[in-house]
N, C-alpha and C positions, 0 to 999 in steps of 0.2 A: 504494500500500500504506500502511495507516495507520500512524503509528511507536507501538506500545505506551507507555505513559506510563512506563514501568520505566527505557525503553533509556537516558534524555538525566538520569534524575533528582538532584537533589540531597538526601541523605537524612540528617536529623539523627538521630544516636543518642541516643536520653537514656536514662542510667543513673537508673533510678527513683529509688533512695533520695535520691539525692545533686542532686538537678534543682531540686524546688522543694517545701516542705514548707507543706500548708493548714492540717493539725493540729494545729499547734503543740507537736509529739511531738518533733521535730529529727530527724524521719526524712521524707524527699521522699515523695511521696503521688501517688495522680489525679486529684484534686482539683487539685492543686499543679500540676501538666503541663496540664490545663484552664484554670487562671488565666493562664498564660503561652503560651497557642496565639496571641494575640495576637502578643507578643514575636515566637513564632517566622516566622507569616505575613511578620511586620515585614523578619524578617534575608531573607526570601528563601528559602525550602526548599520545599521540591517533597512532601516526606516523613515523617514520623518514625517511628522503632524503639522502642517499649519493650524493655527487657530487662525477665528476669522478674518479673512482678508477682500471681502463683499463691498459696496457701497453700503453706507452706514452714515451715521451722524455723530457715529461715538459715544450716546451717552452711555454704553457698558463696553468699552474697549469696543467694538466690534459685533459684539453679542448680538447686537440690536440691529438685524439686516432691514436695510431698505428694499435692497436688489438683489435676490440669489444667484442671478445669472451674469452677476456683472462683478468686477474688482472697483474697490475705492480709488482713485485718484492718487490719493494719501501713500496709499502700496503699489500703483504703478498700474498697467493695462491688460487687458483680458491676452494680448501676446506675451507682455510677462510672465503669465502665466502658465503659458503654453510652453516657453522656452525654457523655465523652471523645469517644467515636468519631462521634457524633451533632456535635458544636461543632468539632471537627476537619474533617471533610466541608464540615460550612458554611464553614469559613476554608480550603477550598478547598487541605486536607491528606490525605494516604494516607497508612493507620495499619497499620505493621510490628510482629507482636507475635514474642516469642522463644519458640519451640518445643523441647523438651529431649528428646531420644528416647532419648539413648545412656544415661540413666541416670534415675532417682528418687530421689527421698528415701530414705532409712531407714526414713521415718516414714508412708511410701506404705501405703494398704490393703494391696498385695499383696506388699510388703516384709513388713511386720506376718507375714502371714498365713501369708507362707513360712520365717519364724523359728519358728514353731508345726509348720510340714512340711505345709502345705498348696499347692500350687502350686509347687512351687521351681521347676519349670523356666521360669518366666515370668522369672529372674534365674540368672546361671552360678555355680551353686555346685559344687563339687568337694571329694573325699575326701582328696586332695593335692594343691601348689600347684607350679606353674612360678616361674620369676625373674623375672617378669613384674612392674616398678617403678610406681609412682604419678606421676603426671605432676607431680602438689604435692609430691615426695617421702616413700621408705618404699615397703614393699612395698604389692603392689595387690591382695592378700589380708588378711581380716580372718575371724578362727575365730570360729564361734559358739559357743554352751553345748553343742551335742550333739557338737562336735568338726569339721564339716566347717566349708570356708572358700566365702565366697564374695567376686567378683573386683569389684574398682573401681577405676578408673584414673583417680580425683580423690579425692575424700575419700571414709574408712569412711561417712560419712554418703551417701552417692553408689551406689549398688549398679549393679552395669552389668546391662539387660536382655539376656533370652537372644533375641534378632532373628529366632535356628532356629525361635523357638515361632509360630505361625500366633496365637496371642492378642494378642500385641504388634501383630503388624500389625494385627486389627482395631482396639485400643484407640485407636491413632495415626489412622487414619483418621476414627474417630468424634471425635477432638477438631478434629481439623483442621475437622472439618462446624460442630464446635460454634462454633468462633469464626469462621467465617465468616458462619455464621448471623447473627455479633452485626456482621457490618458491616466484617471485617478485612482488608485491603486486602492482605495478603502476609505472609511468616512468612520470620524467618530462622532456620537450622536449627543448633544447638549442637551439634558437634564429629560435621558432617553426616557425615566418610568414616568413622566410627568404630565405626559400627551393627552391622558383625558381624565377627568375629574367626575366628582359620581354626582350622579341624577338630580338633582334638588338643588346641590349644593350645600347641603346642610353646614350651620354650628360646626366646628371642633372645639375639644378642649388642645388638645397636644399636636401643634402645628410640623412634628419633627419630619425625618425625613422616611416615613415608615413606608414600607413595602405596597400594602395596600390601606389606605386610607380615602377621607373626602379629598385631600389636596394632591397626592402624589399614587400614584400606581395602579391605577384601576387596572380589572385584568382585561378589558377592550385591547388596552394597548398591543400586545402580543399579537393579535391578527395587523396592527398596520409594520410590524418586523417581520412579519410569514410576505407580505405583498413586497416587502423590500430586499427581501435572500431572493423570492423567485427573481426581480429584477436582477440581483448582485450574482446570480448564476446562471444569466443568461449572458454573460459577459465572460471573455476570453479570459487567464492570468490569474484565476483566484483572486475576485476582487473578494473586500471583508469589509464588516462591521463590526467597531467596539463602543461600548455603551459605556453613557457616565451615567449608570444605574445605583442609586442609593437604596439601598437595604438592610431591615433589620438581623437580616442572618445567610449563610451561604443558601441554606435552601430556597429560600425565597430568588435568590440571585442566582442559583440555577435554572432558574424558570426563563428567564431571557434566552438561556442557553442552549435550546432544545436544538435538535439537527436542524429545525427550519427554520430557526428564527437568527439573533444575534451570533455572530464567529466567535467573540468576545464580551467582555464585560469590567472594568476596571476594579480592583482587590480595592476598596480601602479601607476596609480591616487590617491592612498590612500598613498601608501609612496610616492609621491612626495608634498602633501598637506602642506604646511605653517603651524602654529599652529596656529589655527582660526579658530573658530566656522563655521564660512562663508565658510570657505573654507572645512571643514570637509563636513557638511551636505551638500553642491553640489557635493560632490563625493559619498556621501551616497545613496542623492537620484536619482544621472545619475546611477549609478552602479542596485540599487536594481530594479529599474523600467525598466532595457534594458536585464541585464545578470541572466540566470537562476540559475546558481548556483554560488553564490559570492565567493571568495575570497579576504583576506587582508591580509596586512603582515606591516610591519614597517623598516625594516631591512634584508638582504642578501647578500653575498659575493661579489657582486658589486659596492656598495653604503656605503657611508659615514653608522656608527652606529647611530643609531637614538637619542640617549643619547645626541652626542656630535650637529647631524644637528637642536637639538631643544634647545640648548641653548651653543653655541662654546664661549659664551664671558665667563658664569657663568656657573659650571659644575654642581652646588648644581640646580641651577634651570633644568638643562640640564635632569638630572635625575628624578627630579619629574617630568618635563613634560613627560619622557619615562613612567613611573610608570602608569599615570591617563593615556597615552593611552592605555595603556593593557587593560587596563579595557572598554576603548571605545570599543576597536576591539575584545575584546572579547565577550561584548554585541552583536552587530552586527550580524544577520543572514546569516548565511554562515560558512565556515573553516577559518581556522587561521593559520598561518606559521609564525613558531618562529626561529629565527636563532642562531645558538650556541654564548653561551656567554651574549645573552642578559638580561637571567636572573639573569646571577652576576651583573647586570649594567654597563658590560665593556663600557669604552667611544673608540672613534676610536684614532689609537696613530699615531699622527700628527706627531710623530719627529724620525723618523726610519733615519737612517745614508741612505746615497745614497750606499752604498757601500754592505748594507745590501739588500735592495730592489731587489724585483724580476720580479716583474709585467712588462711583454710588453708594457703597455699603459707608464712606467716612461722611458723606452728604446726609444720607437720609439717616442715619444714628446720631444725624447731630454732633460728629466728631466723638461717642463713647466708642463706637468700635474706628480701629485703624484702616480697615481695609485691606486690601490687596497688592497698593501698589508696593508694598514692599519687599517680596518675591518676583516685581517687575520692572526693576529697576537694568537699565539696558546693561548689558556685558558688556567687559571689558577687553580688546583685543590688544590694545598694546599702552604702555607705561606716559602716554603722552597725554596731558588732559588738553582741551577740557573734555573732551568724551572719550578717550582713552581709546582712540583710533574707531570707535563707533561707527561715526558720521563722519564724511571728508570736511574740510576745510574750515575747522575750527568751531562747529556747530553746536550748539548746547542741546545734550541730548534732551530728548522731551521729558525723564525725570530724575533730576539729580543725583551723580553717580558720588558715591564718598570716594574722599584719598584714597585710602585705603585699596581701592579696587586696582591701583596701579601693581601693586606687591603679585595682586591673583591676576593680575591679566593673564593671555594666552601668549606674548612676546615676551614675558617672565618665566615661564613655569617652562616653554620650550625647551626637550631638550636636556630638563634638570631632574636626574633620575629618581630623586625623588620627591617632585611635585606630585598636585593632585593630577594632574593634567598627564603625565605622563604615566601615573598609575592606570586610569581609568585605560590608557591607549592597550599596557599592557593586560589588564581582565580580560577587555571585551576580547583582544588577538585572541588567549588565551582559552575565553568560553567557547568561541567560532571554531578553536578545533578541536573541543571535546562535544558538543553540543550533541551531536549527530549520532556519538559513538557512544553513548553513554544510556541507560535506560531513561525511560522519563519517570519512573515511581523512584520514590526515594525510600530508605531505611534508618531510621533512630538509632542511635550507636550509645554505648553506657558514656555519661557525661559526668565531669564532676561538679558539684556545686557551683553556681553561678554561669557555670558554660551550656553550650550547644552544640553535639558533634552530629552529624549524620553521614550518611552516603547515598551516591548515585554509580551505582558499579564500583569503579575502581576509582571514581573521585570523592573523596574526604571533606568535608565543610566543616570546619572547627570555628565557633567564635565567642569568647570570653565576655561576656554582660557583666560578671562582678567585680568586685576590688583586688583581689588578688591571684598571682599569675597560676595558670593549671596546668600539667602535663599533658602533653602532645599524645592524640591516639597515636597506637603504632603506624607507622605507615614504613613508603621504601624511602619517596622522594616528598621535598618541598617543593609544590608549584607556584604560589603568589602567595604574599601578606601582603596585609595592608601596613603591619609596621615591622620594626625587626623584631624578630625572635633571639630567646635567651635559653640558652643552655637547654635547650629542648621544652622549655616554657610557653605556654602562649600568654603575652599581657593583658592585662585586664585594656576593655576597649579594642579590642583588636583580632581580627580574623583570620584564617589562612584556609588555602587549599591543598591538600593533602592524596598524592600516589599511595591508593591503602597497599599495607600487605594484609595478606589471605588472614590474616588471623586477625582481625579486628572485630573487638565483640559486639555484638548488636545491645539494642536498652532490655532486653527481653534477657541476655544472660547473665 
């Protein structure tokens, strides 16, 4: 049986704006993600994800399409596009674009058209509202001029489509054809369980992100992922789908999963895990034993950088603990999703002026919550400010980069055996050729207090969560650490892959 190229991959995400900037605008472009396909072949990735790069107004980074069938200005032209995915293929990359179903812009035609009273049910408007809250904070209704409200659970600029109307699903269909047509190797799906909402509308008391509730995950959804596999397999190449599926457990989150429906589904159970063995291997083993095809990730344009959520007090420990999880998650049977920047070891920057800030979620909290932007703050390519080779010609990137990022750029770390940058190069070689040859089921190996050993055949996964250093299972060879090892030691914070020998004992002896 052939193994789909999806199942083993390693998938960079690049946040468009913030990646690499050709225009010298101080906003990242596709041009800019073109220049540097290079770079990415270099680190080793199997993959990459745009997020959105549509005509838009901006008010959630992109989120909020005006036009699905068209590029912003801001990122360059629907040939940029085309040229990306054309020089991507030749470097021997699959191109993941980000698909928005659950909502549109404001600034959408059939937004427009339905503030006039043309169409409304293509969007859920109603004559009175439930307590139904905003995910960025505030209610998830906004009144228009003739008095009714209609519902959005991210920003008023964000209108939620009505899924009931049979036009939605055509429209989604046709775009999905559209960018395949342009060469798209797979789509991942924005706030996939989210698409219809139950009948009435009712009251909730706990607005969280549950499986099925009034606000997120009715099981309608499930037949509009069956109408989008038939589409994604009538197309040549193993096109795929992965879902940003929130759920309160794997089984639920196997239900995306079926052979007809989603390829994928994103783990994040695994980035929201503590650093603790404990807690690592109960997501390990709810995950592999419910969902067919894994995924992990550690980090994405959501969420705190995983550097700074594993050690915010100490940043030297914060890093190492980023380091020894690479290597967990990239043991781990299943795909990997790396998100830009993590392989300089950018940390997340805690101290962006308010004035600089762009994120919805810092606006409509009134400034309690921080926001986003601070996991998107643009990367650093080389030691020169002001945007640290970002943007050509001395551009202020669009959000304030610290000093500090000259130390991680990529013109620094080059080269320096041991940088994070040069690490990450050496894993990923490293997973690429064992991936293939190695079982996909793993095995629990006897661990000592505070650590995690396992196997996958003959590959070893050792990594130390607690204070003090533990002894190395047996093996023959040492194939990577994330930091030195001592006298047959593994350090606390720190992982290693491991050539077993034949007599390594399983957690069962």
């Amino acid at each position: 049986m052939d193994i789909p190229w999806w199942r083993d991959a390693v998938v960079y995400e690049i946040y468009v704006r913030s990646f690499a900037d050709a225009s010298g605008d101080g906003v990242g472009d596709l041009a800019g993600v073109r220049e540097r396909l290079p770079y990415l072949r270099g680190l080793g990735v199997d993959a990459i994800w745009l997020t959105p790069f549509y005509r838009s107004p901006m008010a959630d980074g992109g989120y909020d399409v005006a036009d699905y069938r068209d590029v912003d200005p801001l990122f360059g032209t629907l040939g940029d596009f085309e040229a990306l995915v054309a020089d991507a293929h030749e470097h021997d990359l699959r191109v993941i674009v980000d698909i928005v179903p659950n909502h549109s812009s404001s600034e959408h035609p059939w937004f427009q058209a339905a503030l006039r009273g043309e169409g409304r049910d293509r969007y859920i408007f109603r004559d009175t509202v439930n307590n139904w809250q905003s995910t960025f904070g505030g209610p998830a209704w906004t009144r228009t001029p003739d008095g009714q409200y209609y519902l959005h659970l991210f920003a008023p600029g964000q209108p939620d489509f009505n899924w009931r109307n049979p036009e939605v699903h055509a429209e989604f269909l046709d775009v999905l054809r559209f960018w395949l047509d342009r060469g798209v190797d797979g789509f991942r799906i924005d706030v996939a369980m989210g698409l219809y909402k139950a009948e009435g509308l009712p009251d909730v008391g706990d607005q969280s992100f549950k499986s099925v509730s009034p606000v997120w995950g009715q099981p309608e959804v499930h037949n509009v992922y069956r109408d989008w596999r038939r589409v994604l397999d009538a197309y040549p190449g193993e096109r795929m789908a992965v879902g940003e599926v929130w759920t309160d457990s794997p089984e639920d989150l196997a239900l995306y999963l079926r052979p007809d429906e989603l390829h994928q589904s994103f783990n994040f159970a695994w980035l929201q895990a503590p650093w603790s063995p404990t807690a690592f291997k109960k997501v390990i083993d709810d995950t592999v034993s419910t969902v067919p095809f894994a995924t992990w990730v550690l980090s994405n344009h959501d969420v705190v950088r995983h550097r700074t959520r594993y050690g915010t007090a100490d940043p030297g420990t914060g890093l190492a603990r980023a380091r020894a999880a690479l290597l967990a998650m990239l043991a781990l049977p299943g795909s990997a999703y790396l998100y830009q920047g993590e392989e300089l070891g950018l940390p997340e920057v805690t101290d962006l002026p308010d004035e600089a800030r762009q994120d919805p979620v810092f606006f409509q909290s009134k400034g309690k919550l921080p926001g986003r932007d601070g996991c998107r703050v643009p990367i650093p390519w080389t030691v020169d400010p002001p945007s640290h080779g970002f943007s050509p010609g001395g551009a202020e990137p669009w959000l304030p980069q610290p000093e500090s990022f000259a130390e991680l750029s990529v013109e620094k770390q080059e080269g320096v055996a041991d940088s994070t940058l040069e690490f990450y190069r050496r894993a990923l070689a490293c997973r690429r050729e064992l991936v293939r040859s190695i079982p996909y089921t793993l095995e629990w190996l006897k661990s000592p207090e505070g650590a995690l050993f396992f196997a996958r055949g003959p590959l070893i996964c050792a990594i130390n969560c607690g204070t003090r250093p533990v002894r190395l299972p047996k093996h023959e060879e040492v194939l990577l650490s994330s930091a030195p090892l001592r006298r047959g030691l593994l350090p606390p914070d720190t992982a290693v892959w491991l050539r077993s020998a034949s007599t390594a004992p399983s957690a069962e002896e």
